[in-house]
C-alpha positions in Angstrom: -80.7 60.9 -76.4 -77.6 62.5 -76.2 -77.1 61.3 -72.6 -77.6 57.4 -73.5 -74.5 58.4 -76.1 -72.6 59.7 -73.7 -73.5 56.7 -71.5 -72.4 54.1 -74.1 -69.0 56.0 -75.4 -68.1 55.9 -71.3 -68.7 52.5 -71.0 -66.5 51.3 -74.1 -63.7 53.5 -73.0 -63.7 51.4 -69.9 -63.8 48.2 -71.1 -61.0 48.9 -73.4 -59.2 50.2 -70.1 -59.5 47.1 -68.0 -58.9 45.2 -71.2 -55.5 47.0 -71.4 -54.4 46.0 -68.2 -55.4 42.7 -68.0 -53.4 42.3 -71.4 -50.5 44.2 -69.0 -51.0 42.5 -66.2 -50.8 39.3 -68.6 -47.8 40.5 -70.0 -46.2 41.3 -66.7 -47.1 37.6 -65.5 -45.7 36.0 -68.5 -42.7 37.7 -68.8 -41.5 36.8 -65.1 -42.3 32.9 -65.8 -40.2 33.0 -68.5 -37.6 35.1 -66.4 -37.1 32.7 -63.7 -36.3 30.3 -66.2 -33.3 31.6 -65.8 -32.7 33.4 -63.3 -33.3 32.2 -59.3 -37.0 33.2 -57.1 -36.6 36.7 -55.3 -36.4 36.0 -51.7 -34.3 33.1 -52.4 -31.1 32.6 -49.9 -29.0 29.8 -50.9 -26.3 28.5 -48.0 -26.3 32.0 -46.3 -26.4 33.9 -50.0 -29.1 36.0 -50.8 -29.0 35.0 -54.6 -32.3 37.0 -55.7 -32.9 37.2 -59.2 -29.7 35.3 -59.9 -28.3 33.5 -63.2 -27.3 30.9 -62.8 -23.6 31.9 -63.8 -24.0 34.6 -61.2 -25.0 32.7 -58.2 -22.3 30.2 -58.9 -19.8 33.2 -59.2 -21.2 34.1 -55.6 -20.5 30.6 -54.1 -16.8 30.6 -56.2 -16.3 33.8 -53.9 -17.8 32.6 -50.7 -15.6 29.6 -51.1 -12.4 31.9 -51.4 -13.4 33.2 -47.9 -14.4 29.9 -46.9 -13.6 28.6 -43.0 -14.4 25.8 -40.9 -14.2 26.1 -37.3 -13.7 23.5 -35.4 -15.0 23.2 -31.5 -14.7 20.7 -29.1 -14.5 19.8 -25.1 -12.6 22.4 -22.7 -12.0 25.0 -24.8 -10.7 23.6 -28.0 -11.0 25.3 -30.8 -9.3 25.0 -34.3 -9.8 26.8 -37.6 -8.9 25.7 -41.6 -9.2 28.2 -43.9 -9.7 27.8 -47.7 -6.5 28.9 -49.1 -4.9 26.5 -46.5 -6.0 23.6 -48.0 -6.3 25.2 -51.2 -10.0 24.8 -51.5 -12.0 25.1 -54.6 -14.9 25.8 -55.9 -16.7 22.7 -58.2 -19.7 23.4 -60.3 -21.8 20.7 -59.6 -25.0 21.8 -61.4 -26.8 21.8 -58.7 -27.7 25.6 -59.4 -29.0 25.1 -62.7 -30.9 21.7 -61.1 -32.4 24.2 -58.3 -33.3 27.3 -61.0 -34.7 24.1 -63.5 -37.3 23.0 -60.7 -39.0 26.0 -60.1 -42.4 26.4 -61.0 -42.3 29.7 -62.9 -45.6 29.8 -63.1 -46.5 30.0 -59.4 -43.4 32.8 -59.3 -46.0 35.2 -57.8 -46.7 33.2 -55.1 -42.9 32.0 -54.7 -41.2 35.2 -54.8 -43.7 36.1 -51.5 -42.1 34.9 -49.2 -38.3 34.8 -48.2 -37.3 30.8 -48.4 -33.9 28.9 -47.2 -32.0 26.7 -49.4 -29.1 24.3 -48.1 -27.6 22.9 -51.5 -24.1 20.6 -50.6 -21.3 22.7 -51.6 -19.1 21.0 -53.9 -15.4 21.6 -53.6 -12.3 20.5 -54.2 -9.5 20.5 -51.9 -6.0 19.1 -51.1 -6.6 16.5 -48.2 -2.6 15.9 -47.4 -3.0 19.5 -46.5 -6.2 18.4 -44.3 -4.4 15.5 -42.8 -1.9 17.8 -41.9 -4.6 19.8 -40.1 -6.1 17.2 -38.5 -2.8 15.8 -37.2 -1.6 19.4 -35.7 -5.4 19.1 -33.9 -4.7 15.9 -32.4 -1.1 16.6 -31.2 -2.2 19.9 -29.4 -5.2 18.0 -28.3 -3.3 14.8 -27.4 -1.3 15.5 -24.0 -4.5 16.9 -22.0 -6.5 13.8 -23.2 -8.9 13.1 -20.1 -9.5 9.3 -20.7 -13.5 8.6 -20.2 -14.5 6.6 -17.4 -17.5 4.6 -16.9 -19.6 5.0 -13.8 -18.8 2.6 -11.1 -20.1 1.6 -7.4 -18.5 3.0 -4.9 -18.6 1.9 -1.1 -19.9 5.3 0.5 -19.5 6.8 4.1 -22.1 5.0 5.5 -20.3 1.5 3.9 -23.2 1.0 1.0 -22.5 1.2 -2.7 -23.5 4.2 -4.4 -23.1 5.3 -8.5 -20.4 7.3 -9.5 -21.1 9.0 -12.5 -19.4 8.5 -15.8 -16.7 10.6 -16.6 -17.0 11.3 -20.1 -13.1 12.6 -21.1 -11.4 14.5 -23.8 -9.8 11.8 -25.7 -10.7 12.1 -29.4 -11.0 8.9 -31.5 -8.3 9.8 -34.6 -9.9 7.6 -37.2 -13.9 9.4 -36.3 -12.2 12.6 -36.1 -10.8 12.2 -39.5 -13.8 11.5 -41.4 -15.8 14.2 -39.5 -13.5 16.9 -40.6 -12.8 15.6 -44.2 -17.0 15.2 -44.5 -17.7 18.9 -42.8 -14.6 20.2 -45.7 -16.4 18.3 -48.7 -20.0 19.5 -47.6 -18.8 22.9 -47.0 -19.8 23.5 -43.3 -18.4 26.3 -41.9 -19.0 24.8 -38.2 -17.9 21.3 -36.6 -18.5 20.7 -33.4 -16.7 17.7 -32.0 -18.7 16.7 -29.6 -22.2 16.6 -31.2 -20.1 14.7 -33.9 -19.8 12.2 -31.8 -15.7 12.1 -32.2 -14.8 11.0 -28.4 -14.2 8.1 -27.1 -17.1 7.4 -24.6 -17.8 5.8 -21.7 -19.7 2.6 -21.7 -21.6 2.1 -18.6 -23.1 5.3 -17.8 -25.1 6.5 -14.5 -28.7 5.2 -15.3 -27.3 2.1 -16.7 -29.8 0.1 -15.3 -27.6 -3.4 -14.7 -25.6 -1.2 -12.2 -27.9 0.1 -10.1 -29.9 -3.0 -10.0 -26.5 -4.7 -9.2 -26.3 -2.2 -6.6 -29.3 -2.6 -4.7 -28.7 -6.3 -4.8 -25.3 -6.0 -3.5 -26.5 -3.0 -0.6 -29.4 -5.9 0.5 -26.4 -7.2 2.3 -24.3 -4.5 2.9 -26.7 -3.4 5.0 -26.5 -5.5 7.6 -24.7 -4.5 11.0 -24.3 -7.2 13.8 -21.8 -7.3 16.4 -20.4 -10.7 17.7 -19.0 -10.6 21.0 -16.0 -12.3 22.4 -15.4 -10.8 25.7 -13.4 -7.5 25.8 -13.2 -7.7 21.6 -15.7 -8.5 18.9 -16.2 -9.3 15.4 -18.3 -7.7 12.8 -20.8 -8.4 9.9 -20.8 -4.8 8.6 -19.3 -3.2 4.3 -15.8 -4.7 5.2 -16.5 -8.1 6.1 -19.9 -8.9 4.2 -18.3 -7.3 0.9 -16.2 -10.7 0.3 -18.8 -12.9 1.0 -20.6 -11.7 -2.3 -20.3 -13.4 -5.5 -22.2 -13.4 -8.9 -22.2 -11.6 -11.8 -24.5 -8.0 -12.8 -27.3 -7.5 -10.4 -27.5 -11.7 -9.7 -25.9 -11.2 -6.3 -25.5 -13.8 -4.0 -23.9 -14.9 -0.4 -20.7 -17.4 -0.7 -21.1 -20.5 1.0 -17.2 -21.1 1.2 -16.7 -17.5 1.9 -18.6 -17.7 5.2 -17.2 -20.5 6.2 -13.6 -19.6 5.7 -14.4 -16.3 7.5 -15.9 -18.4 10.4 -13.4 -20.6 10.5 -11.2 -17.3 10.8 -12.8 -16.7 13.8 -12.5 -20.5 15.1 -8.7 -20.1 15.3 -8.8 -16.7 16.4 -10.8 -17.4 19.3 -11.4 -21.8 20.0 -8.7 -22.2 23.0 -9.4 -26.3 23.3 -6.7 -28.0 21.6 -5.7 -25.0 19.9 -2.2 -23.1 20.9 -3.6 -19.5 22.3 -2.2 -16.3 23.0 -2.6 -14.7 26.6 -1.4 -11.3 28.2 0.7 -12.7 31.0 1.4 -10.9 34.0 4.3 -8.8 32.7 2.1 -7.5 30.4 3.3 -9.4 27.3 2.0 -11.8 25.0 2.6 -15.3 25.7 2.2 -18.0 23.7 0.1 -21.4 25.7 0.7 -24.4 24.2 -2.0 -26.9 22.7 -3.4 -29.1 25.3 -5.5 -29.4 28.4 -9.2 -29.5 29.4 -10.0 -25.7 29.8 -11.1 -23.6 27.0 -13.2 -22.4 24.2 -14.5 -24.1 21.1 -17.0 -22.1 18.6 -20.0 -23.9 17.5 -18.5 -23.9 13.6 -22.0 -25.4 11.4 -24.0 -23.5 14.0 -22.3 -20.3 13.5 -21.9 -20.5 9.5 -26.1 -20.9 9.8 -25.8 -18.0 11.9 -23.9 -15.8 9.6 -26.5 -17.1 6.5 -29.4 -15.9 8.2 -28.3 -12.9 9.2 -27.4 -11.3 5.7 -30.3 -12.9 4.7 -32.9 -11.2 6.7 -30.7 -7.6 6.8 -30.5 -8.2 10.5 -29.2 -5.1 12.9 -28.0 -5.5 16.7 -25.8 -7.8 18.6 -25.7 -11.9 18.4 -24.0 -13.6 20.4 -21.2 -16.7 19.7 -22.3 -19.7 19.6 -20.1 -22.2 21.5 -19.6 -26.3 20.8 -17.4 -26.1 24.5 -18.2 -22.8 26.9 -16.3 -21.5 29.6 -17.9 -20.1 32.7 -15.2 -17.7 33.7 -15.2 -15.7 30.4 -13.9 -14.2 27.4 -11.8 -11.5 29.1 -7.7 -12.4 27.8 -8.4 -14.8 25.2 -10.9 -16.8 27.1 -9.2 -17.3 30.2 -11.4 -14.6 32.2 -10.5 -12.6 35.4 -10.1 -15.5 37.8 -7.0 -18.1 36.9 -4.2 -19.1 37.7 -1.0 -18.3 36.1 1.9 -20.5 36.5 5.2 -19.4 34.5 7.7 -22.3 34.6 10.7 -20.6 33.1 10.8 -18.5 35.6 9.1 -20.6 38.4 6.6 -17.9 39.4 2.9 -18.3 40.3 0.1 -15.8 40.1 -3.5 -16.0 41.4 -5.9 -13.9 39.5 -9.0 -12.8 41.4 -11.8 -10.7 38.6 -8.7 -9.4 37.5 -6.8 -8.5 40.2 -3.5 -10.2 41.1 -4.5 -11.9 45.0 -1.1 -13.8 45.6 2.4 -13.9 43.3 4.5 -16.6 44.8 7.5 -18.6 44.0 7.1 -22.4 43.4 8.8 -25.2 42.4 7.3 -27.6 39.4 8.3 -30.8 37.8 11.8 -32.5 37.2 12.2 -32.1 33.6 13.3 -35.7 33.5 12.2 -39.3 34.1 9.0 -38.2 32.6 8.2 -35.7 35.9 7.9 -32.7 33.9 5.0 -30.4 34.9 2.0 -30.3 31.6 2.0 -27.4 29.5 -1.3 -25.9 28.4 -4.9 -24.5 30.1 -6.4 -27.2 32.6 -9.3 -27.0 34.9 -8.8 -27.2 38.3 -11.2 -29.8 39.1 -10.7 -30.7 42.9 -9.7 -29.0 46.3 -9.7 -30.7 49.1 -7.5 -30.4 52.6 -5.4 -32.8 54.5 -4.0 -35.1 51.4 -1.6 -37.8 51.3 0.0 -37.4 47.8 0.8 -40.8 46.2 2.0 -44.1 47.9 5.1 -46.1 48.7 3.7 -49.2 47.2 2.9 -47.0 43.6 4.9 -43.9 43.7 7.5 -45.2 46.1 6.7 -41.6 48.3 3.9 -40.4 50.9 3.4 -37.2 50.9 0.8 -35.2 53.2 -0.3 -31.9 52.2 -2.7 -29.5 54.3 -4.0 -27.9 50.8 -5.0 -29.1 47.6 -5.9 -28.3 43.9 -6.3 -30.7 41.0 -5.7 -29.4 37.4 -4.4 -32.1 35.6 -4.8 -36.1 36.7 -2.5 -36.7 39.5 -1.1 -33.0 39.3 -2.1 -30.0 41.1 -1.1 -27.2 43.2 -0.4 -27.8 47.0 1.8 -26.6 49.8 5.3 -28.5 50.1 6.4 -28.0 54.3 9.4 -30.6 53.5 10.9 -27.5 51.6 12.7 -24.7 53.1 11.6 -21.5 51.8 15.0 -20.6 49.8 14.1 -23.9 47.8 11.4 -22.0 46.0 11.8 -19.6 42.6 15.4 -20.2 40.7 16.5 -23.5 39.5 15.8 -26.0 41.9 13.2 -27.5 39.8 15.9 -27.8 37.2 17.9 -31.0 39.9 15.5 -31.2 42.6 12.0 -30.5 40.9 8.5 -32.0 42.0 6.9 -35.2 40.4 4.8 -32.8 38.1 3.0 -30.7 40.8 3.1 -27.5 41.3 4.9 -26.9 45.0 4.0 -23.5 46.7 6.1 -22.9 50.0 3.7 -23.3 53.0 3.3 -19.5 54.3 1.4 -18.9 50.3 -0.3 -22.0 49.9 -3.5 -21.2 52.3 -4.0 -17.5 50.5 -3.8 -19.7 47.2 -6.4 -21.9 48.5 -8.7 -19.6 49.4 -8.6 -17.5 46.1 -8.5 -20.0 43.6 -12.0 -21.9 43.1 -13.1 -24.7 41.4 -13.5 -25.1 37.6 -10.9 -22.0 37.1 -8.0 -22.2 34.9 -4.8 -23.0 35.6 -2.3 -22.1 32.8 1.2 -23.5 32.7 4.2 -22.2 30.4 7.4 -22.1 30.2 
């Protein structure tokens, strides 16, 4: 009996226990939602500030003083670097209520579970501050910035060593855009950051066209089709080209719509017409004293390109990328060749001025020998130009006495021009020939050679060979 009393009086005392400290306990809970009513969650850190178990009027004492020691540092490309302090633009601290709105949303109630864990609050910092003291700031910034400004580039095509396009990159620069630069700085004051960097603010001036831009390197794959193409034109002992220097004109369109110019390759064949047609074009040789000399338009020997067969040419080359060599098309060919401007190594060189002959043999001089040409009067006068000798023949009366009033026999012969050509002349003495006689006693537009030259003249010049004539 006295055990089952002892039982029960244990029992009550430890009800009334636990019933104490739940009531505690109760207490304790109640009194700490009704403290962070007014006052701020432990664990809280507002902008930086650990502001646990603030008032209100405290923590906004703690941002008042965190403003007196506020700064913003300003960073930017190559090393630039600026700081504004508070007291230089006479910053200060605004109460915006936003500390009273953060301490009214807090669920007290859940303070247990709040207060558990440390949390990070970012509220706007509200200041005040003088901007003509900013401007000022901002101006200093831009002058020390100002005469290193790297202007940005945008990424280009560049011809490469191997004469195709490739991208350049972008060069992005240090210039600062004044008016972005501005409201960056006076935004990062107002909020309160205590960092800017200029670049991530987006306070350059930028480049356009960058690297990947996809217009330009689709414009340069269209534009290294063609560029790609190497052929090699021969014209005797020099050539022309389709290779990065003379395809890149051709090209015309806009972007990566790239296409081959009609007019363009025909002006650039055409190019090649007058460098190289001879036939009714004048032409420049390398006489025999090693000079250039100019050869009159006129006579039947020389060159004359092919020009709608060689623009078709040209086109279907860059259009199928074609590599190697392609040889000229020709409207009138030669059979002696290209060799000094289409005359080849075998001709005949006659210069009148200063009444001189040379035979050419695959380009060796064979026979120099003075001759006498035409009277430069009573229409007598030897042709200008490049003729084909079209005739030799031995034992030749030259003209008539019922035409030319004159019978002349020759024992050698060559025909380059209608009735004129090359032959010996045995009614001249040999001091006759070279100097001036042709001047006063000069031939009736053949070309006289004195008698002891005229058979190694004969025998070295051939048929079909050119005969040039200048003065």
């Amino acid at each position: 009996m006295v055990a089952m009393l002892a039982k029960k009086k244990n029992c009550a005392v430890a009800l009334m226990i636990a019933a104490g400290a739940s009531i505690i306990i109760m207490l304790s809970y109640c009194f700490f939602a009704g403290y962070y009513h007014s006052h701020i969650f432990k664990g809280t850190v507002v902008n930086g500030l650990d502001m646990s178990n603030m008032t209100a009027a405290q923590a906004k004492k703690a941002l008042e003083i965190a403003n007196d020691n506020y700064m913003l540092t300003i960073t930017g490309r190559d090393g630039l670097s600026r700081m504004i302090t508070s007291g230089e633009i006479d910053r200060e601290y605004v109460d915006d209520q936003a500390i009273d709105d953060l301490i009214s949303y807090q669920n007290t109630f859940a303070w247990i579970f709040e207060t558990a864990h440390r949390r990070e609050v970012q509220l706007k910092e509200s200041a005040s501050f003088d901007h003509s003291k900013a401007e000022t700031h901002i101006n200093a910034l831009l002058t020390t910035a100002e005469p290193d400004y790297v202007s940005p580039e945008n990424a280009r095509l560049e011809l490469d060593e191997n004469g195709l396009f490739s991208v350049v990159e972008e060069v992005e620069g240090t210039t600062l855009n004044s008016g972005k630069l501005r409201t960056a700085v006076m935004k990062a004051l107002a909020d309160g950051k205590r960092t800017l960097d200029l670049d991530a603010a987006g306070v350059y001036e930028a480049p356009s066209i960058r690297a990947d831009n996809e217009t330009l390197n689709a414009r340069k794959d269209a534009m290294n089709k063609y560029l790609a193409v190497r052929v090699t034109y021969p014209f005797g002992d020099t050539s022309e080209y389709l290779n990065a220097s003379t395809i890149l004109p051709l090209l015309t369109g806009q972007g990566a719509d790239i296409s081959i110019s009609q007019e363009a390759v025909e002006e650039l064949v055409d190019s090649w017409c007058r460098k190289y047609n001879t036939l009714d074009y004048d032409f420049v040789i390398t006489n025999h004293a090693g000079v250039d000399q100019v050869i009159p338009a006129g006579g039947t020997y020389g060159w004359r390109l092919d020009r709608s067969a060689m623009i078709t040419s040209v086109l279907t080359a860059l259009e199928n990328g074609t590599q190697g060599e392609i040889e000229p098309i020709w409207d009138v060919e030669q059979y002696w060749g290209r060799e000094n401007n289409g005359l080849g190594l075998s001709y005949v060189e006659v210069d009148m001025g200063e009444q001189y002959m040379y035979v050419y043999q695959d380009g060796e001089l064979a026979v120099a020998t003075p001759v006498v040409t035409g009277l430069p009067a009573n229409g007598r006068a030897t042709a200008e130009g490049c003729y084909e000798s079209f005739g030799k023949d031995m034992y030749v009366t030259l003209g008539s006495y019922d035409v030319q009033g004159y019978e002349s026999p020759v024992k050698y012969w060559i025909a380059f021009n209608g009735g004129q050509g090359i032959h010996d002349a045995s009614w001249r003495w040999e001091g006759e020939f070279g100097g001036d006689t042709w001047v006063y006693n000069g031939s009736h537009g053949c070309v006289n050679v004195p008698s002891s030259m005229m058979g190694a003249v004969y025998e070295h010049v051939y048929e079909s060979e050119p005969v040039v004539l200048y003065y």
